[in-house]
N, C-alpha and C positions, 0 to 999 in steps of 0.2 A: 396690163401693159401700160407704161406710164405715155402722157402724152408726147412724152417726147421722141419716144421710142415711133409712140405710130407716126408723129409727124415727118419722119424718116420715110416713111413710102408714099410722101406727096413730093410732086416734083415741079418748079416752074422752068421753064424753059422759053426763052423767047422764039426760038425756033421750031419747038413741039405746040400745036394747038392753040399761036399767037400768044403766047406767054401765058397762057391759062392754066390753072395749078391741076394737075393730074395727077393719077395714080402715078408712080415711077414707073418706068418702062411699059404705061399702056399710054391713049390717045385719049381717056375716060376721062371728062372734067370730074372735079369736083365737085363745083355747081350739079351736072348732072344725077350725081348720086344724092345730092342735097333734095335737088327737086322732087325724086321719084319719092324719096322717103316719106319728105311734105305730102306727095300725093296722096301717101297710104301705100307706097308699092311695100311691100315686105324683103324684109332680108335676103328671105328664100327666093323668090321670085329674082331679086336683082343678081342673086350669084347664078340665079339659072340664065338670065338674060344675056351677063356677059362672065361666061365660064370662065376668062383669065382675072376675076377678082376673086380676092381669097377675105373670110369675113374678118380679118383685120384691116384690111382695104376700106370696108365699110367703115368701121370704128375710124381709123384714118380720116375719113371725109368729115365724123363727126368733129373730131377734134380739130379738125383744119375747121371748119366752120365756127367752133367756140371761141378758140383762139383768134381768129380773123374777125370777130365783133364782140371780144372780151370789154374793151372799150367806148366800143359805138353804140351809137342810140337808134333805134330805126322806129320813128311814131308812126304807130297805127290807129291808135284810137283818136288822136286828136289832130288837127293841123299843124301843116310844118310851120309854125310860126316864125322861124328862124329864115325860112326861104325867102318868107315876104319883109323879112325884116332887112335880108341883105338885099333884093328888089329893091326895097326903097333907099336904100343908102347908094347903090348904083347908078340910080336915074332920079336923083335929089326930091324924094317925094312925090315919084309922079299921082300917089293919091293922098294927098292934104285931107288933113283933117278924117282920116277914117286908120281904126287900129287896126291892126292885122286881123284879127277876127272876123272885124267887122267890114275886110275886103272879101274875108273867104263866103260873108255869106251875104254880100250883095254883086261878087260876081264868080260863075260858073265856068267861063267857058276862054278862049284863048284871049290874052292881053294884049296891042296894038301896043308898044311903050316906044317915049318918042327917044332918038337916039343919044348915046351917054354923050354929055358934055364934056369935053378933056377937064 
């Protein structure tokens, strides 16, 4: 089944489930079926879990997932170096003279940053 076809039984809705992309005519996020899979849950297990998906539903979710970050980048291995890059162009350098790296490994833990300047 091509993806286009499964993307057909994802559904957004702003009034079903807060706009969160579901199965069509169930309440089942996507995300959720994303999750269980990550988890290890099995095919079988999740059609036992919720008897009104059918296992192109599943397949559905994959490709709603492919499609939805065919683009995006999501770092795991390395720091978001881009977060602290837009940080400091926000709040005009609140740390001088240290690169992004070497903020991520001289501090840990939440930032105090003083308020943006118009």
């Amino acid at each position: 089944m091509l993806a286009e076809n499964l993307l057909s039984r994802v559904s957004v809705d702003p009034t079903v489930c807060f706009g969160k992309p579901c199965i069509r005519g169930t309440r089942i996020w996507i995300s959720l079926i994303l999750d269980n899979l990550s988890e290890g849950v099995s095919r079988a297990e999740l059609l036992t879990a919720f008897p009104q998906l059918a296992p192109k539903d599943i397949r559905a979710a994959l490709a709603y997932g492919a499609t939805a970050w065919a683009r995006e980048f999501v770092g795991i291995a390395s720091p978001d170096i881009t977060a602290w890059d837009r940080l400091r162009a926000a709040y005009q350098d609140p740390f001088p003279g240290l690169t992004s790296v070497q903020m991520l490994d001289e501090f840990r833990g939440p930032v105090e940053l003083p308020p943006a300047q118009p």
